[in-house]
SELUM-906078 format. One record per residue (C-alpha): residue in one letter; x, y, z. Coordinates in steps of 0.2 Angstrom, whole numbers, padded with zeros to 4 digits. Layout:
{rec 'a' {X Y Z}}
...
//
This chain:
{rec 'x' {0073 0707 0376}}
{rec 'x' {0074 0690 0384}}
{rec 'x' {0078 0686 0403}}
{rec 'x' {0087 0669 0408}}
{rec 'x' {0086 0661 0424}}
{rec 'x' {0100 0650 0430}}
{rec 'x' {0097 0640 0449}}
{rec 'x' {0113 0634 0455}}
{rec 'x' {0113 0620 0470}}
{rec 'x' {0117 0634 0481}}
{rec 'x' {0102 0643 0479}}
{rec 'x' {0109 0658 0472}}
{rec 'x' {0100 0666 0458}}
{rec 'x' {0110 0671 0442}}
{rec 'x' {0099 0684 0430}}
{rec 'x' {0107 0692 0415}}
{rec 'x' {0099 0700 0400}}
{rec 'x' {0103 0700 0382}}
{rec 'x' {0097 0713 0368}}
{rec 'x' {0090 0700 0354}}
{rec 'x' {0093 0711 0341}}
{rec 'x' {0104 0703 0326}}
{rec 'x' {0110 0722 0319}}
{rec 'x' {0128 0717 0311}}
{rec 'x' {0135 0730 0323}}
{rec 'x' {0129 0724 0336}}
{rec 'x' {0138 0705 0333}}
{rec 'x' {0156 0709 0340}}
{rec 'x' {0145 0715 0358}}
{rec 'x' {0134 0703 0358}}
{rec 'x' {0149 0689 0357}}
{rec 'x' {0160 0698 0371}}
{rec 'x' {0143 0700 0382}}
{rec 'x' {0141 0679 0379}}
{rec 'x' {0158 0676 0385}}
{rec 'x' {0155 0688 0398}}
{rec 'x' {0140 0678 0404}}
{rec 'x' {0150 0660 0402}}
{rec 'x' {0163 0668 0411}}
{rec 'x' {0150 0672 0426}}
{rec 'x' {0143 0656 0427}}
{rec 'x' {0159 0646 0427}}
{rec 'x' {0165 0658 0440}}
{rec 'x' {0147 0655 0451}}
{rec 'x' {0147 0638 0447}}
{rec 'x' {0162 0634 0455}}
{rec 'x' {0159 0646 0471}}
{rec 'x' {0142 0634 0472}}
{rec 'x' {0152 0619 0474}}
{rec 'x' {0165 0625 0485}}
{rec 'x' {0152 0629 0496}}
{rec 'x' {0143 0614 0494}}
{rec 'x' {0160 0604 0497}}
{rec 'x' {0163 0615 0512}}
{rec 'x' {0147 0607 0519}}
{rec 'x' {0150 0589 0515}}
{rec 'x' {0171 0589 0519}}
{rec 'x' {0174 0578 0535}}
{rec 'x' {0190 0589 0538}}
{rec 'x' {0207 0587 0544}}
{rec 'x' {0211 0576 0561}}
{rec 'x' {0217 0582 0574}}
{rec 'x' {0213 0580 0594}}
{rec 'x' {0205 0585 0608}}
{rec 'x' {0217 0597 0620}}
{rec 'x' {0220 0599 0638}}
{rec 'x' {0212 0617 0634}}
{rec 'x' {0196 0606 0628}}
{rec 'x' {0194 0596 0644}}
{rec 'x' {0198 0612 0654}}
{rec 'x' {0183 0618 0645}}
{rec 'x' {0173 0602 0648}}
{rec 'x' {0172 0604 0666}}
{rec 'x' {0163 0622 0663}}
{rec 'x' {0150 0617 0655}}
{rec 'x' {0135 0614 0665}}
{rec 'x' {0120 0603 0662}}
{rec 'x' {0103 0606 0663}}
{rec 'x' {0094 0588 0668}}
{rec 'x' {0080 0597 0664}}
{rec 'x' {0082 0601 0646}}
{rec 'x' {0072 0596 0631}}
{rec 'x' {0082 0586 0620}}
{rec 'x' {0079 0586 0604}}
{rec 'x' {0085 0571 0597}}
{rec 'x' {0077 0567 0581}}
{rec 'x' {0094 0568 0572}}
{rec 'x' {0096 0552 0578}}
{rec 'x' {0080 0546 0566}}
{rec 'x' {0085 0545 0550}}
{rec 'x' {0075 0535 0538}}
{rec 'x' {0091 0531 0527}}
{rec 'x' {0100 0521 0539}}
{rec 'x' {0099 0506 0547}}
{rec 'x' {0089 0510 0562}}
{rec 'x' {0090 0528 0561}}
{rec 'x' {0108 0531 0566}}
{rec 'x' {0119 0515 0564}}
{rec 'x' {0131 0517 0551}}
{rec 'x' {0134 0500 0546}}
{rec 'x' {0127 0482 0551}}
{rec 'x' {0134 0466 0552}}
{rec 'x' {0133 0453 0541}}
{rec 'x' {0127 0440 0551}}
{rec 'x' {0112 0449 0559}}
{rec 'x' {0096 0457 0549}}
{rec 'x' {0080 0466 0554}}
{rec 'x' {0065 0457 0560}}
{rec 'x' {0047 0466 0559}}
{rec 'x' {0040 0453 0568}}
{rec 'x' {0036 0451 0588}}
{rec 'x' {0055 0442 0591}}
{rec 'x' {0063 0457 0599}}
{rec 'x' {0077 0454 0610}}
{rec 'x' {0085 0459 0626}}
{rec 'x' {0102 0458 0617}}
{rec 'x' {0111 0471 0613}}
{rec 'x' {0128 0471 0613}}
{rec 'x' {0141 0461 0601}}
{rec 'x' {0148 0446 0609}}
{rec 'x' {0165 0443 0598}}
{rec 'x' {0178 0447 0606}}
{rec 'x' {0188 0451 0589}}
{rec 'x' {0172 0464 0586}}
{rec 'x' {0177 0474 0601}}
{rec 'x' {0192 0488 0606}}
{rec 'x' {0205 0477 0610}}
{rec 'x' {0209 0482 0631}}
{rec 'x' {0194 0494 0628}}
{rec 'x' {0207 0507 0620}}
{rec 'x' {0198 0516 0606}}
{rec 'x' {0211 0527 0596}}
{rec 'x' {0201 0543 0589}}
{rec 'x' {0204 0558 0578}}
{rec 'x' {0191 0571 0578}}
{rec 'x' {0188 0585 0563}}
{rec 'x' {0195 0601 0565}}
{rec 'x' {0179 0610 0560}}
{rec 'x' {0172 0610 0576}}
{rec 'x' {0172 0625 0587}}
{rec 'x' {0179 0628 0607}}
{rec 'x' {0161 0622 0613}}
{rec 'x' {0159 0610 0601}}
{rec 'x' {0176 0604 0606}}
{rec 'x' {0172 0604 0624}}
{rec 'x' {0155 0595 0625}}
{rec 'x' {0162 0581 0614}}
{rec 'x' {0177 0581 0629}}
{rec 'x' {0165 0580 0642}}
{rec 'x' {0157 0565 0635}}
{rec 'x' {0174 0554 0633}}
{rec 'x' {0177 0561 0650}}
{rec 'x' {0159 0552 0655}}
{rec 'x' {0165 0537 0647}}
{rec 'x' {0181 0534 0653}}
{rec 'x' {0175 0542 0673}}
{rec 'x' {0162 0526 0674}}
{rec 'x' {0171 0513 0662}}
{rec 'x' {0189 0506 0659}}
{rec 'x' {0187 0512 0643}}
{rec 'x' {0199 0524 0635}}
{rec 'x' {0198 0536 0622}}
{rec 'x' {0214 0539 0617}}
{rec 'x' {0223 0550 0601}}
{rec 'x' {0227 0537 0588}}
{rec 'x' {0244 0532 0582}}
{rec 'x' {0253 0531 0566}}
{rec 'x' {0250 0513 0573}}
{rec 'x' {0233 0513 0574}}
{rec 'x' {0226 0507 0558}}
{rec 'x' {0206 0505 0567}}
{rec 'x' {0200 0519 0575}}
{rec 'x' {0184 0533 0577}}
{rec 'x' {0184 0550 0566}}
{rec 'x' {0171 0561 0575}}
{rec 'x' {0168 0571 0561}}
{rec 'x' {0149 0583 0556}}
{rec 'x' {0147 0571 0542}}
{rec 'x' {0127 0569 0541}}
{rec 'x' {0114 0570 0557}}
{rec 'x' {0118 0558 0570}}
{rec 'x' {0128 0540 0569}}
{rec 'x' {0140 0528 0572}}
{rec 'x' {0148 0513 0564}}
{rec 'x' {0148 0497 0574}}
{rec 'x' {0167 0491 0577}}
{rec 'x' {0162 0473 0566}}
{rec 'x' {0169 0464 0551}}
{rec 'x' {0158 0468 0535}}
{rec 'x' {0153 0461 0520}}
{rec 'x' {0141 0472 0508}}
{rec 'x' {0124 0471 0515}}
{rec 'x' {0108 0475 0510}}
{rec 'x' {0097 0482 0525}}
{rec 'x' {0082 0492 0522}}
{rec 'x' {0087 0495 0503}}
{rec 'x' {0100 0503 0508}}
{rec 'x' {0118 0496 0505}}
{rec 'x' {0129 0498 0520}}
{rec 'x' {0147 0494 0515}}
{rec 'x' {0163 0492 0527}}
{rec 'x' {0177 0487 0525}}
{rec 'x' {0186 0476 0541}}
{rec 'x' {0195 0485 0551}}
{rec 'x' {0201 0503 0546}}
{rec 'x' {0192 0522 0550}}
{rec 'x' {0176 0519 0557}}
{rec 'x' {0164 0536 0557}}
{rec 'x' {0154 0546 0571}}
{rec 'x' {0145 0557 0565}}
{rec 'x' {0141 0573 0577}}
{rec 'x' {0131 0587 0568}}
{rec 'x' {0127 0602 0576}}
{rec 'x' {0109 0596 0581}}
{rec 'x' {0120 0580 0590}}
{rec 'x' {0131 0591 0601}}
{rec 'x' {0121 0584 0618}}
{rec 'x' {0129 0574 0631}}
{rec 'x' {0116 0561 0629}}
{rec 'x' {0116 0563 0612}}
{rec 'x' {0135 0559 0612}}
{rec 'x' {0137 0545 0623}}
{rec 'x' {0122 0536 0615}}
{rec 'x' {0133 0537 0598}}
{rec 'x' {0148 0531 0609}}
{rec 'x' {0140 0517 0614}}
{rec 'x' {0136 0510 0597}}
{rec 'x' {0156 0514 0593}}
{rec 'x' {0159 0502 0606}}
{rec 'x' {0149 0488 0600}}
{rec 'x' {0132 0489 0605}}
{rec 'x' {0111 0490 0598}}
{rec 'x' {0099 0499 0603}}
{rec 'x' {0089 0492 0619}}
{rec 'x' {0075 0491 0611}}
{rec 'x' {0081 0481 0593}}
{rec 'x' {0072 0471 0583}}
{rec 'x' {0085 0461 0577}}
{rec 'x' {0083 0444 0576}}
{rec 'x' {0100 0433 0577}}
{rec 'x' {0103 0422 0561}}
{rec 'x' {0120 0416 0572}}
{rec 'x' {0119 0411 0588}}
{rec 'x' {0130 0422 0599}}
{rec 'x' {0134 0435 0589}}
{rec 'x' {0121 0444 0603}}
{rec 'x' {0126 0447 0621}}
{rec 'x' {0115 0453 0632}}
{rec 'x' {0125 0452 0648}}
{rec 'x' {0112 0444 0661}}
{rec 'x' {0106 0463 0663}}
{rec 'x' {0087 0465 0661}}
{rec 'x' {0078 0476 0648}}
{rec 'x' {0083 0495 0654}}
{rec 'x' {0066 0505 0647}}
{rec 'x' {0078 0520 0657}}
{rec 'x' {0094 0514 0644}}
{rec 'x' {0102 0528 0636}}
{rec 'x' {0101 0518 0620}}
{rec 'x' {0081 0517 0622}}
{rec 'x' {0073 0527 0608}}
{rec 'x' {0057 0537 0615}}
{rec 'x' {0039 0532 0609}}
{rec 'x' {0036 0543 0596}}
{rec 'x' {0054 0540 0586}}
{rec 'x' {0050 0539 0567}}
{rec 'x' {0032 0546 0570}}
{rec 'x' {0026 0555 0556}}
{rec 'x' {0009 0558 0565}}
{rec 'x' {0014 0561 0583}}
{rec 'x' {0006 0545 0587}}
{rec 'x' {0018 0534 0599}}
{rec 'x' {0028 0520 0589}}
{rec 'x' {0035 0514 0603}}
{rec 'x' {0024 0507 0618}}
{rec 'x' {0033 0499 0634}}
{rec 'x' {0025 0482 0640}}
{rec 'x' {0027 0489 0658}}
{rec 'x' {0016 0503 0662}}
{rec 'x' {0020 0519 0670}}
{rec 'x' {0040 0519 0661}}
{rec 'x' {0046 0534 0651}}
{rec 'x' {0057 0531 0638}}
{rec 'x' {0070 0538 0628}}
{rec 'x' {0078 0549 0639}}
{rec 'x' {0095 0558 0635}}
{rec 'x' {0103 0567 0651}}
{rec 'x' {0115 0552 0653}}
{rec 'x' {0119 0534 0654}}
{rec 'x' {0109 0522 0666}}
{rec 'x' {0116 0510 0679}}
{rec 'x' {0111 0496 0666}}
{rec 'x' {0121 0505 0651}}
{rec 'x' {0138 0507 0663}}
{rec 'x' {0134 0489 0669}}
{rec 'x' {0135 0483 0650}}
{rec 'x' {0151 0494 0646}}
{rec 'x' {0159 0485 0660}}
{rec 'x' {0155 0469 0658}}
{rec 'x' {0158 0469 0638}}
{rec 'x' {0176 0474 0640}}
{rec 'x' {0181 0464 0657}}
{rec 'x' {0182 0480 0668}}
{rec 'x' {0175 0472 0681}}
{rec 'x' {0184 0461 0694}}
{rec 'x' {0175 0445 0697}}
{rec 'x' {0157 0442 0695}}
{rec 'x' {0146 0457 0702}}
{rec 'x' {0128 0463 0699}}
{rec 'x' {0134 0482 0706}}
{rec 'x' {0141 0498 0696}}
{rec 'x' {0141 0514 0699}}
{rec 'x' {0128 0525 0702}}
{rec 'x' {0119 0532 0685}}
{rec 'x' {0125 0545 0679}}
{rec 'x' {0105 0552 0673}}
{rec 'x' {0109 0568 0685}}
{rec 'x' {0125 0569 0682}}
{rec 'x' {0131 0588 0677}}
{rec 'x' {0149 0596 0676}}
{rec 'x' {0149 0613 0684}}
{rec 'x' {0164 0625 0688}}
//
């Protein structure tokens, strides 16, 4: 008697036995039980891939609904919580959750960091600072609603408005559970090569946000927002091979910048990676965005009337309650 073992991606575990016996009687039931067996596999093969599809699929668009918004204003924030954010680390992208990079900039290991952080073109940018969107219909009522409290962050503080795209609206933001947590930046792209990995966009067109379930925290959200808008992180190391392609908008470095990463992002030994010139700073927090961060979004897209150093209050305790 011999046993076979077949491992399908799914990690289902397919056994079947066959009588090794080559009696001439036995031929006609041994051939049916083969086809039997081929039969099984194509059939479990299949139910593997659909299920690995079902994982991968972006879904269909639709939009948030009054219902969702409703449902926003329940939900009530703990300023408090432990974030875990390490979604937003991944080793395969361009500094752990940037979907896509511009041509004209590249990533400096050297002592050259900058201040900079936002994208100074204006054709790089939402024009009016109206971002048309379609989100995946595989997420669920919360889902659904945190994501809502989030736009409802944005556009309560900014002149930003996230709005349903048009059969007009050729570039806009998917928010779909693609793969951990990121955002493409709204630039013009050429193939680049950035970290090995090559990061292709074409200009204009759907522009992904990525929102697993491990990304589904307000702080979590807006800091993916903020690269849909057109900036970096705070504390980037890019290095401009263009001069103003960087803005960043006579604010000063924010170590309290919802786009800070903590001191231990990518650590692999629990050993800080990060450490803050000025002492006595925590980093990296996730609750909600900073006076700087509001100050930026404002300033990058005009909201503001005449020149001002004031914005509104930061939004780090911020929490919607019923």
């Amino acid at each position: 008697m011999k046993t076979w073992r077949k491992h399908e991606n799914c990690q289902q575990e397919i056994r079947y036995k066959l009588l090794a016996q080559s009696a001439t009687p036995k031929i006609l039931l041994a051939t049916t039980m083969w086809l039997a067996i081929l039969l099984l596999l194509q059939l479990t093969s299949a139910s593997c891939k659909n299920e690995l599809l079902g994982k991968s699929v972006t879904g269909s668009e639709t939009f948030l609904t009054e219902e969702d918004f409703k449902r926003a204003k329940l939900i009530k924030h703990n300023d408090s919580e432990v974030i875990d954010d390490s979604e937003l680390y991944n080793p395969d992208l361009p500094e752990g959750d940037i979907g896509s990079i511009p041509s004209s900039l590249s990533l400096s290991s050297g002592s050259n960091r900058m201040k900079r952080n936002a994208i100074r073109l204006q054709s790089r940018r939402w024009p009016n600072g109206r971002v048309p969107y379609a989100i995946s219909d595989r997420y669920d009522a919360y889902s659904k609603a945190i994501i809502a409290a989030a736009i409802a962050e944005i556009q309560g503080y900014t002149c930003i408005r996230i709005e349903p795209r048009t059969a007009a609206d050729t570039d806009y933001v998917f928010i779909a559970p693609i793969n951990h947590c990121s955002s493409e930046l709204k630039v013009d792209f050429e193939n680049e090569d950035t970290r090995q990995v090559k990061v292709n966009k074409i200009s204009g067109g759907l522009q992904y946000l990525s929102l697993t379930s491990h990304c589904l925290h307000m702080g979590s959200i807006l800091h993916e927002f903020m690269h849909a808008l057109g900036f970096f992180h705070e504390h980037d190391a890019f290095r401009m091979q263009t001069l103003g392609d960087i803005d960043h908008l006579d604010t000063p470095y924010d170590y309290n910048s919802i786009m800070h990463y903590p001191s231990t992002a990518f650590t692999i030994n629990g050993q800080a990676t990060i450490v803050p010139k000025q002492s006595g700073v925590s980093i990296g927090q996730r609750i909600g965005f900073s006076a700087t961060d509001l100050l930026k979004i404002n300033r990058l897209y005009n909201c503001l009337s005449g020149d001002t150093t004031t914005t509104t209050e930061p939004t780090t305790t911020t929490g919607l309650s019923s």
